[in-house]
Each structure stands twice: as structure tokens, then as C-alpha cells.
N, C-alpha and C positions, 0 to 999 in steps of 0.2 A: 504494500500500500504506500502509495506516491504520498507525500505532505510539503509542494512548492510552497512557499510563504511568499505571497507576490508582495509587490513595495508597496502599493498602496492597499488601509485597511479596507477589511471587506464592511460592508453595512452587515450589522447581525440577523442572523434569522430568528423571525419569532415562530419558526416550530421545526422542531427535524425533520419533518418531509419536507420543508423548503431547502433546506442545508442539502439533505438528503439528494434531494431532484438537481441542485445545483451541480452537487459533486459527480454525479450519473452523465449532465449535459454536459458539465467542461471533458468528463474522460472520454465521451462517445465521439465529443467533435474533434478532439486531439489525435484520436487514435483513425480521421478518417484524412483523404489527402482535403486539403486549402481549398475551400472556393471565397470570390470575391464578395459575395454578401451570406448570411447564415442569417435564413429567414426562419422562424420560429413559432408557432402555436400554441397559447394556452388553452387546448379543449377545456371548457366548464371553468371558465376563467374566474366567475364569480365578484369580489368585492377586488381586484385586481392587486391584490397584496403579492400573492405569487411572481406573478407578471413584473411588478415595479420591484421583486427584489432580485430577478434574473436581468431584468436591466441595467441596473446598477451595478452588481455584481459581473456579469460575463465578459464586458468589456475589459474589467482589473486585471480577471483571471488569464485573459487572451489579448493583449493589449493588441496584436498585432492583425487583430482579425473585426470586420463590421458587423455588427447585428440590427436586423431588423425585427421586431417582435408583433403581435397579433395577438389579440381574444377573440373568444366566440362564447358564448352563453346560451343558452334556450330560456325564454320568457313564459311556455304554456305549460310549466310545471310548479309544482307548487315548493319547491326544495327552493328556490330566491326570494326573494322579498321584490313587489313590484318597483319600477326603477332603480334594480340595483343597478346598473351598468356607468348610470348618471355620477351613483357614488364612487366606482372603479378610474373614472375617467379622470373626475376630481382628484382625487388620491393619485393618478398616474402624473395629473400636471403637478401636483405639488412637488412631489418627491423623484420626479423625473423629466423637470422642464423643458431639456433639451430635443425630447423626443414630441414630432407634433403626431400627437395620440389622435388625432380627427381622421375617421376613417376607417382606425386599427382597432376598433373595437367592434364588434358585430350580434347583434340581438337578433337570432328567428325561431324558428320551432320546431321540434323532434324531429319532424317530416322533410324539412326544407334540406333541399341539395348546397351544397357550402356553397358562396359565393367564393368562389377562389379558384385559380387556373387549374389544368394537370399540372404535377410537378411542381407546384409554386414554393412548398414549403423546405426545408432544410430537416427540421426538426418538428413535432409534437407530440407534448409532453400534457398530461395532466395529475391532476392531485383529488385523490378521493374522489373522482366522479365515476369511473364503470361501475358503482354499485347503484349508482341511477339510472344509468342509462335504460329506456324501454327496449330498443332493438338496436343490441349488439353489433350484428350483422352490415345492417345498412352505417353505424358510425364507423366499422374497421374497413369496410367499403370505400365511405370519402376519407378517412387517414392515406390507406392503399392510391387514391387516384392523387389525394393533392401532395402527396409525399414524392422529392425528387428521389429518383433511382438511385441505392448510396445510398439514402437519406436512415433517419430510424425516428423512432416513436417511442415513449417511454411511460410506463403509468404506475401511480403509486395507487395501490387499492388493498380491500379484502375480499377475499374468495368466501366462499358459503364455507366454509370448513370453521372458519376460525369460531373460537367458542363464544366467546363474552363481543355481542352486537355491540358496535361503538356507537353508535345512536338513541338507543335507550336503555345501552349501560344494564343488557339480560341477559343472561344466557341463551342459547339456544335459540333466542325468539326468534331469529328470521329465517329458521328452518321449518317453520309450521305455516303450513300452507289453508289450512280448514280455516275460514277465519272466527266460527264462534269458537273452534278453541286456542286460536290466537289471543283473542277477548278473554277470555276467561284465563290462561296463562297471564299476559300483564298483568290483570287484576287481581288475582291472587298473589302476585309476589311482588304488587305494587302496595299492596295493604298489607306483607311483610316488611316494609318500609326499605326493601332493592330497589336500583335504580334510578332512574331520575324522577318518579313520582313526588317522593316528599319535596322536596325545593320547588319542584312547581306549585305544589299547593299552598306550600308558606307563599308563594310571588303571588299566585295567583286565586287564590282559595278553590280552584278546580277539584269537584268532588271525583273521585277514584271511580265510577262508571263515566263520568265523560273524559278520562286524562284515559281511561283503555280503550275505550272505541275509536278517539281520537287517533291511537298510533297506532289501533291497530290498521285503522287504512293509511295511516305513515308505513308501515311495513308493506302491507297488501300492494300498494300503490304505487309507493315514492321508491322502494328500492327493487333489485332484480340481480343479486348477486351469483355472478360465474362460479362453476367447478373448476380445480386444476387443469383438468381435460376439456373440459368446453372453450376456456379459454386461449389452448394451444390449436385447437379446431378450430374456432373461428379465425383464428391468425390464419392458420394453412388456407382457410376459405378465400381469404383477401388475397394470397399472393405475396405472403408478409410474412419473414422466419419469425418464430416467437420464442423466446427461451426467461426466464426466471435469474436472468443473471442479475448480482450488484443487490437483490433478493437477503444477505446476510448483512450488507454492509448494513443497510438502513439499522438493524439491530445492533449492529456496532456502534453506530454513532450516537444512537438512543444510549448505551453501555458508558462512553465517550463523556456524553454530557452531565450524566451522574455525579461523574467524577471530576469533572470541571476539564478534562483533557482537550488540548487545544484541535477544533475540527480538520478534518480531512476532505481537502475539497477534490482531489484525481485520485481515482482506484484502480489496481490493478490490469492491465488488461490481457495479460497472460495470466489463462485461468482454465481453473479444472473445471469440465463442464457436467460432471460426476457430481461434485462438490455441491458445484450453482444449484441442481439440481435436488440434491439431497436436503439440500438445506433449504429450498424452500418449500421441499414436502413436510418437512418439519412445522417449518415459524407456517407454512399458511393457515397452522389452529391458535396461531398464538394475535396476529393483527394483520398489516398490510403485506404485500408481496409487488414485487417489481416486477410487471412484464416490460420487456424491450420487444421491440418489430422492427425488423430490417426488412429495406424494402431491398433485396437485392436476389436475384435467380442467374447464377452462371452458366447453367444448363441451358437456359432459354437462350442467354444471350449471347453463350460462348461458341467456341466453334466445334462443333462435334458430328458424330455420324453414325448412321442408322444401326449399327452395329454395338454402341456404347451402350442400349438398351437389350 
């Protein structure tokens, strides 16, 4: 594990999946040859904190290379708050003046086809959104078409495997698909005082049948969490390698911050792919897992002959 100390400080992250994701995107681009601009996607960009902290940051780390950066959001779900994009945008000129953010921001809905060329992109990356996502399929679709050839894609998430839902802080809950015993799960180990029930009800005096019905169409609805497998399937579907690498590090550096250890922002990139592997069959019960997707096929595009098959 690489640890450059570049000259100038970096701006801190406020949470290891931003640290996390930074250190992923400096090693991916390092380890690919130079192009003249390294355009970038925040899928599920959100209140644009991610966004303005890989702006600021990518430039230090790569002093010698341009970036151009992008969000995108969907509006017709209820996981944002309406007009968030207007707060991203604010937040992006404050803390990243130089970049004119008009334009780079994009609001449409589940269904809509990206606005954006073939190939246009370098990189995209997201943070905690595939467990929102409704269909999979058609998002690893426009990655696969607006991703240049080269290019990769990176996402921090949870797989259905992991135990304890980070969303309303249960066990289990977002593996029960019935939903009256979805309902009736919350609310019995919401009235064991688990979870995030009691703090809602001190904020808000919410009685425990409408704080269970309520999430339980937050589960039903808002989320749609990948298996290890399905995950690697839909990659092969798009045309897109998929692998679980860089998968241990994020648990490293979560380890890292404990301890006050100075972060690690380029990882390895000779690697056991045994390893990458094993270790995220592991952590994917424990929180997030890191898919990578390379858009790259040598067989297609190399020179070969009928015989190689």
C-alpha cells in the first residue's frame, strides 16, 4: 500500500467512503495511461459533498492531470428531499468557485436515458446509491455506453448479505420481502427500543405503528439490494469486467481512523485477485463492498482468429 504525501494539504473527509472513493479514483487513474481531460460522474450525486470533495482533492493528488467533474440525481424518488440539487450546486460554488458548476449538475428520473454522449465519461463513481437503484440493469447499461473504452466505474454499497441494514439500524430487515411481516418485524423490535425508533419518537412523538408502516414501505420501496452474484451478472450483462477489488481496503481505513493513522490515499495495484475476492465474500455480511467495472474487452477488440475459440 502506496502512502504519496503530496505538498499540498488535502481538505478532510467527513466520512471514509469519501476518503475511501478518493483513494480507489487516484489509484485507478494512475494505474491507466494519461488522457488530456479525466471527465468524471457522480451517479446519485445527492447534496454534492462527495463531488466538491473529489474536486478539490484530485487535482493535489495529480497535479499534472485536468479534471472535469459531473452529477446526476433522480428527482421521482423519495430517498432526496425536493430541491436538493439547488443545495449541491450552492455548496459546489462555495467550496469550489473555480469550477463553473452550470450545467454539471443534472436532475431526471429512473426512466430517462443520461443526457450525455457515448464515451463521454472517464470515470463513475458512486457512494451508497445501488441499494436504491429500481433497475439495475438499465443504470449498468448507461455507465457501459457513457463510459470511454479504458474507462472504469466504481461503487461503494451493501449487498443483501450484510446483517445489520444501515438504514434503520435492524437486523435482517431488508431480507423480508412479505411486507405485513416486514411491519410487524420493525415493530416489535422497535418497541424493544432497537434501532432508530426511539430518537424518532423523542424528535418527533411518532407512535411505533406509524414509524413501522412508514419504513416499512422505506424498505419495500426505496431500496432493492444486489446479491454477490447478481451483481457480477449484471456487470457481464453490460459488457463491463466486474471484480470486488480495493473491497478490504475501505475496512482498512475505517481500522486507520480509529487509530488516528495518517490516511492512505493510492492502493496497491498488484494484487491477488484470490484475496480481493475472498475478502469481500467475507466483509459483504459485515457493510459496504466495492465493485469496480472496467469497460475494457481485448477479445473483441484484439486481433484474433476463429481458431482461438
Amino acid at each position: 500500500m502506496q502512502n504519496r504525501a503530496p505538498e499540498t494539504p488535502l481538505r478532510p473527509a467527513e466520512s471514509i467512503t469519501h476518503q475511501h472513493l478518493l483513494a480507489v479514483l487516484n489509484t485507478e487513474i494512475r494505474r491507466r495511461p494519461p488522457v488530456p481531460l479525466v471527465r468524471i460522474l457522480d451517479l446519485g450525486c445527492g447534496d454534492g459533498r462527495l463531488l466538491s470533495y473529489l474536486a478539490i482533492n484530485l487535482p493535489i493528488l495529480q497535479p499534472s492531470a485536468r479534471f472535469e467533474l459531473y452529477g446526476l440525481d433522480v428527482g421521482d424518488r423519495s430517498v432526496q428531499r425536493q430541491g436538493f440539487l439547488d443545495g449541491a450546486r450552492a455548496l459546489l460554488r462555495e467550496r469550489v468557485p473555480s469550477e463553473d458548476w452550470e450545467g454539471r449538475l443534472i436532475d431526471l428520473s429512473t426512466t430517462d436515458r443520461w443526457p450525455f454522449a457515448d464515451e463521454h465519461f472517464d470515470v463513475v463513481v458512486s457512494n451508497q446509491v445501488f441499494e436504491h437503484v429500481s433497475d439495475h440493469s438499465f443504470v449498468l447499461g448507461e455507465i457501459a455506453r457513457t463510459l470511454r473504452t479504458g474507462g472504469c466505474s466504481v461503487h461503494l454499497f451493501p449487498l443483501v448479505h450484510y446483517v445489520y441494514e444501515g438504514h434503520l439500524h435492524l437486523p435482517y430487515v431488508h431480507r423480508i420481502r412479505d411486507f405485513d411481516l416486514l411491519r410487524a418485524y420493525i415493530r416489535t423490535l422497535s418497541r424493544l427500543g432497537l434501532g432508530k425508533f426511539p430518537a424518532n419518537r423523542q424528535a418527533t412523538g411518532i407512535s411505533v405503528e406509524e414509524f413501522s408502516e412508514r419504513h416499512a414501505d422505506y424498505i419495500q420501496h426505496q431500496t432493492n439490494y444486489l446479491t454477490y452474484s447478481r451483481a457480477l451478472t449484471l456487470a457481464k450483462n453490460a459488457r463491463l469486467r466486474g471484480s470486488f477489488r480495493y473491497t478490504a481496503e475501505f475496512y482498512a481505513a475505517k481500522v486507520r481512523s480509529l487509530f488516528n493513522r495518517i490516511p492512505v490515499y493510492e492502493y496497491e495495484t498488484e494484487r491477488s485477485a484470490l484475496i480481493d475476492s475472498s475478502a469481500a465474500k467475507l466483509l459483504r455480511y459485515v457493510s459496504s463492498v466495492t465493485l469496480c467495472l472496467d469497460k475494457r474487452d481485448t477479445y473483441r477488440t484484439g486481433n484474433h482468429h476463429a481458431c482461438d475459440v
